[in-house]
N, C-alpha and C positions, 0 to 999 in steps of 0.2 A: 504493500500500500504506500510505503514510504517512496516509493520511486515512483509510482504511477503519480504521485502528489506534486513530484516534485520535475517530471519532463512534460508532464500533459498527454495530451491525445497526438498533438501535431508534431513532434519530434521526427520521425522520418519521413513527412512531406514535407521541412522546410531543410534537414539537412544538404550541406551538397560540399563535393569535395571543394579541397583547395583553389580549383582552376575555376569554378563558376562563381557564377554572376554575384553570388551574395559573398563570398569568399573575404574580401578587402573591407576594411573597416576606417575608424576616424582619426586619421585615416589609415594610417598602419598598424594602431594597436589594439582597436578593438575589436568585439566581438563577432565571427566570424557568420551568424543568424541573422546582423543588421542590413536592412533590406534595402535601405540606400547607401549612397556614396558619393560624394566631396569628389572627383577627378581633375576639376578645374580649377576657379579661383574660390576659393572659402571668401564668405562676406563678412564671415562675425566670429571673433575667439572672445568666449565665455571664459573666465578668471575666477575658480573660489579661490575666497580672497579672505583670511583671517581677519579677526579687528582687534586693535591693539587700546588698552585704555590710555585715553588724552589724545586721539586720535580719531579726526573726525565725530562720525557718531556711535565709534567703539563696536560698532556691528560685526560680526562673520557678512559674508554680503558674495553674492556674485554679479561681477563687473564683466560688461559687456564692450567690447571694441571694435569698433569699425577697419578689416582690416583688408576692404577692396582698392583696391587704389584707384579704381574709376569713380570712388566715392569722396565727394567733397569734405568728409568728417574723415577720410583716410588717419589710420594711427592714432583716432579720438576716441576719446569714452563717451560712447552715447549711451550709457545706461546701469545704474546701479539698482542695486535690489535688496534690502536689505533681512536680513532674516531675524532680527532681536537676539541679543546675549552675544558671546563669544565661548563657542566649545570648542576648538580648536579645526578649523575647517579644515577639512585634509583634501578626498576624491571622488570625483565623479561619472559617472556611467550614462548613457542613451540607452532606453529601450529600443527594442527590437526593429520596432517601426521608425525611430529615432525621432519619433512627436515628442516623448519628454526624458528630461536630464534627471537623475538624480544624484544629490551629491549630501556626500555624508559628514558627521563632524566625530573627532575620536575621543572627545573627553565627556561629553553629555548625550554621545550616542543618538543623538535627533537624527534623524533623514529627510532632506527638504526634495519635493518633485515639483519640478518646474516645467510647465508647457511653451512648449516650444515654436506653438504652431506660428506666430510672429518673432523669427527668432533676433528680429532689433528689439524686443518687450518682453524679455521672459515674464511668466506669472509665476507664483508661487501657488499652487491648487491644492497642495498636501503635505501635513508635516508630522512624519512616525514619530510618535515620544516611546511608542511600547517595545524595542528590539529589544532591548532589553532582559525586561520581565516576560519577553515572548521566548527569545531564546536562549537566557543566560550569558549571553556573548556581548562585549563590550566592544568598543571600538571599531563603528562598520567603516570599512576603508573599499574595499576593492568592488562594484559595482557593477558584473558582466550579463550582457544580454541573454539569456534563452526563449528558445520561442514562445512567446507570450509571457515570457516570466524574469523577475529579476534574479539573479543568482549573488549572495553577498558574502566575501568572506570579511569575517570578524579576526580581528587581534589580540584580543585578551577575552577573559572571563570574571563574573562579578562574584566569584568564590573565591581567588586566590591575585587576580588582577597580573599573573603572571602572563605567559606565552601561548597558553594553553588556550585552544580557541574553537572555533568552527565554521561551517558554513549554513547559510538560511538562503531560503527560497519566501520569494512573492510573486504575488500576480501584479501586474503593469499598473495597475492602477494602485497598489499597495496595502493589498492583502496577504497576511501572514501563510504560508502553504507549508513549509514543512523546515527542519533542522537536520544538519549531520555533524558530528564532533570527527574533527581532525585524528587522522590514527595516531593511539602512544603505542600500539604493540610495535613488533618485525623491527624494532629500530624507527620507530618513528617517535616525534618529542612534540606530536601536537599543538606545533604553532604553524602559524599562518599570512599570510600576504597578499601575493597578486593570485590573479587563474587565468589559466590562457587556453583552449580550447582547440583540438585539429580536429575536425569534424570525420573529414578523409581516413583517420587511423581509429575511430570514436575512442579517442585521448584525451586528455585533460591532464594541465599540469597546475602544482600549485606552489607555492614557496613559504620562505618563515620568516620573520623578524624578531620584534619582542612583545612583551606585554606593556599595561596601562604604568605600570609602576615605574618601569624604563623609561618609556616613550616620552610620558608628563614630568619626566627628574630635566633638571637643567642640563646640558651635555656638557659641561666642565665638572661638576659635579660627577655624574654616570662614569664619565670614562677614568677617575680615581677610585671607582667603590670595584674592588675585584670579585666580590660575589654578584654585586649586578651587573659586571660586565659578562658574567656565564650564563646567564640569563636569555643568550640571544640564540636563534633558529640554526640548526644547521642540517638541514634535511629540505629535500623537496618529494613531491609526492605525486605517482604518477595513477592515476584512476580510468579506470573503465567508466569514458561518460553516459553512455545509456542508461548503467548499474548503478553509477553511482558510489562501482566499491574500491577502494586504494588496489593497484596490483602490485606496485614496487615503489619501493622509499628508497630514494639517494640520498647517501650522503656529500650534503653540499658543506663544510663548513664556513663561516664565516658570515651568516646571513643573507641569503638571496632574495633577492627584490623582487623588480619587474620582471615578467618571462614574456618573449614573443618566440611565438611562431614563425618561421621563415614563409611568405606568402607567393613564393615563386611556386607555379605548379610544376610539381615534379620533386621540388627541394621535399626534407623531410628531416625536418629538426627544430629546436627551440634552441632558444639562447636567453642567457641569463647572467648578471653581475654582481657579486659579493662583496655587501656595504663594506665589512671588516677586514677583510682578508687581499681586496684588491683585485679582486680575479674574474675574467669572463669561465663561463661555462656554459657550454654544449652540450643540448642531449638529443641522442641521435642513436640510430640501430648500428651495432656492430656487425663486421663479418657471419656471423649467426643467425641474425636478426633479432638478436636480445637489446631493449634499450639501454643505453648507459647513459651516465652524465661523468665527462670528462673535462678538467681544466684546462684551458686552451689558449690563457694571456693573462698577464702581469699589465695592470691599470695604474700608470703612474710608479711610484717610489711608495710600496707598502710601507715601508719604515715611518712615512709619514702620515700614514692612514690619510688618504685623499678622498677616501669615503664616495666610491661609486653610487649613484641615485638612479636618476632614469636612464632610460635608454631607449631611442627610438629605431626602428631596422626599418631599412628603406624596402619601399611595394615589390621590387626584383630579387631583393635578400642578398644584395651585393654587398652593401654597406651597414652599418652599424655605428650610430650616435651613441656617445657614453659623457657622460656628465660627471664631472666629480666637485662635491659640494665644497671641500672646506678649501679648496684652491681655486675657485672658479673660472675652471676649465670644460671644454668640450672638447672633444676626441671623437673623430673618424678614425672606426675599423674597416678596414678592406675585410669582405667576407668571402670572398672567392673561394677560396679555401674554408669552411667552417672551424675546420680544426686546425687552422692556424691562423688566427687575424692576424692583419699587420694595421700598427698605427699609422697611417697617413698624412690624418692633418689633426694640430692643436690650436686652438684659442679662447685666449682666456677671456670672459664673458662679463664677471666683477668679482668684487671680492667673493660673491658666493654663487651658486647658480644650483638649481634643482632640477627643476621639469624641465625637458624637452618635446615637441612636436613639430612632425613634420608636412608638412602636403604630399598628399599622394603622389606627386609625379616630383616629389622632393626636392624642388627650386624652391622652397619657401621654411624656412626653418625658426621657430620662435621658443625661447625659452624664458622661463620665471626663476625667480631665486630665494622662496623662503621655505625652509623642509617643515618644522614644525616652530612654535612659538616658543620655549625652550629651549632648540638647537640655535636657531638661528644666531649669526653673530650678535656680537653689540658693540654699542658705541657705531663709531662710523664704519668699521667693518658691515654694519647692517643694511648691505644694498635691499632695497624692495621694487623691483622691476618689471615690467616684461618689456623683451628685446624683441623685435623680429628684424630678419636679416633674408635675403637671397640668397642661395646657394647657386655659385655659376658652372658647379665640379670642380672647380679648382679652391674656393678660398668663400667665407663669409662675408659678404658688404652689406653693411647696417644699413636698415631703412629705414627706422624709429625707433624709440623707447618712449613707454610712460613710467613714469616716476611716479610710482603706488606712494612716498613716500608725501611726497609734493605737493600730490592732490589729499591727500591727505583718506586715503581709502584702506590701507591695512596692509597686511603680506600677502604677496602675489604666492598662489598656490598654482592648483592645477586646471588646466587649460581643454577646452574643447572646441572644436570648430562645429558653426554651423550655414544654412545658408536658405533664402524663401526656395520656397519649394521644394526642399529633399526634405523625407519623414514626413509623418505624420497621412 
């Protein structure tokens, strides 16, 4: 019952491999069920945006920007939204139809859904207060489409506020449909992260980070207490998605983040970067055709812990953006080779930099820079941004920033494009 609760009825009339039409997502990292797609120019990158107290009107909020250049607001914020309080805004998801966003916060656990059907006006139409006390699970972060359903993985839990977490299912409009707790047996340590989905293999991968108690500690703090510093994810987890049930746990250590999918048809692997440890990792079928996750690059000078974040892989799976937060740097991997990246190109972005996104046809590259309210720098170390730039193949050239700081709107978080008429 739990599984029929939790795919529906339409699960094998909307799957489809790799190569088709629904395959490409917003634009390269989402969900592979999302029934539109961004190919050309995006007209709007949506911002949750933290609120900081004594700053503007101290809201979490998400901020809207005009970012067609045939438009005369080009590089403007045409539109804030604001949500009341500050829980710590972290990520957000499109449903399936990509008519609404949702995006979540990790310290008060609220989930706001926002319709999209004018996406220079989001609405606000609905706000979870119960994930909660629905599923025990804290800190909803990762937001991935299923057909007709939200799929969410949680960070922590409100028993121990450690690592230990899971995932919940809703229906699109935001009703509660079912739970799964992250495996502790085979080697697994039940914490949690991104999910990324290969329809073509019905694969599903997930990752780990840490819990509430980590995440909300100050990051000068956290990185001197040696018992919270063991506290962090070192496993990823590879599930039968139809089932629903874990088939194989790797060990990643070092905390693995984001996971994509390579979206080349034909390709057949995922890629992944370890905040702590510095490391890309691949996971891909061996000679046998048994999956494995293998390390396959050194990110930066680990001695200095440069703390890999997002990453974004370009729609051909040739390339590979990697962000590293506490030097604010971005890095092109050549992906040619999967199992051998090579760095390409670097530049530094500001003193910090988190999120990355790209455009599908990947000449448009924009990035933010606040990880959470507690990591983030201080003092004037504390850029709060979004940058967008061109990619010409060769080199980055800036085309704007707004200054989150400036305008006086909060920490630039995570980023979504949209545009009239795709979704909904």
């Amino acid at each position: 019952m739990r599984k029929l609760l939790l795919l529906g009825g339409s699960l094998l009339a909307l799957m489809t491999p790799f190569g088709g039409p629904k395959a490409h997502a917003d634009e390269t990292c989402n969900s592979p069920f999302m029934s539109a797609l961004i190919k050309g120019q995006e007209q709007y990158l949506h911002v949750w945006t933290l609120g900081e107290v004594g700053v503007g009107d101290e809201s979490d909020k998400l901020v809207t920007i005009s970012v067609d250049p045939k438009s005369p607001n080009y590089g403007k914020v045409i539109n804030t939204l604001s949500v009341g309080g500050r829980g710590e805004a972290h990520h957000m998801g499109f449903t399936d139809d990509r008519r609404y966003l949702w995006a979540g916060r990790l310290d008060d656990n609220k989930i706001f859904i926002f319709d999209l059907i004018d996406p220079s006006k989001p609405k606000l139409v609905r706000t979870i207060t119960d994930y909660e006390a629905k599923t025990g699970f804290v800190g909803p972060h990762t937001f991935y489409a299923l057909p007709g359903r939200m799929l969410i993985q949680g960070l922590s839990n409100n028993k121990t506020h450690d690592g230990v977490t899971g995932l919940a299912t809703y229906t699109n409009d935001g009703d509660y449909v079912s739970s799964i707790p992250m495996p502790t047996t085979n080697g697994g340590d039940g914490y949690g992260y991104d999910i990324a989905i290969n329809p073509a293999e019905n694969l599903m991968l997930t990752s780990a980070f840490t819990g509430w108690t980590n995440y909300m500690m100050d990051l000068g703090k956290l990185v001197k207490d040696p018992e919270a510093m063991k506290n962090f994810g070192k496993t990823m987890v590879l599930w039968d998605y139809k089932s629903m049930e874990p088939k194989k746990i790797f060990s990643v250590p070092g905390a693995p983040l984001e996971i994509r999918w390579s979206l080349k048809p034909g390709d057949n692997w995922g890629v992944t970067a370890t905040a702590l440890s510095s490391k890309i990792w691949v996971i891909k079928q061996d000679s046998n055709g048994e999956w494995q996750a293998k390390d396959v690059a050194t990110v930066g000078d680990p001695s200095k812990v440069p703390l890999p974040v997002d990453i974004s892989i370009a729609a051909d799976g040739k390339h590979l953006w990697v962000d590293t937060f506490m030097d604010g740097m971005a890095r092109l991997y050549d992906m040619s080779n999967p199992e051998a990246p090579k760095e390409v190109y670097t530049k530094k972005i500001g003193n910090q930099v988190n999120m990355v996104s790209q455009s599908y046809d990947g000449k448009r590259v924009y990035f933010t820079t606040s990880l959470m309210s507690n990591w983030d720098h201080k003092g004037d170390q504390d850029d709060q941004f979004l940058k967008a730039y061109d990619w010409d193949g060769k080199q980055l050239v800036e085309k704007f920033t707004v200054d989150f700081t400036a305008l006086k709107l909060g920490r630039a978080h995570h980023m979504k494009f949209s545009a009239k008429g795709i979704g909904g």
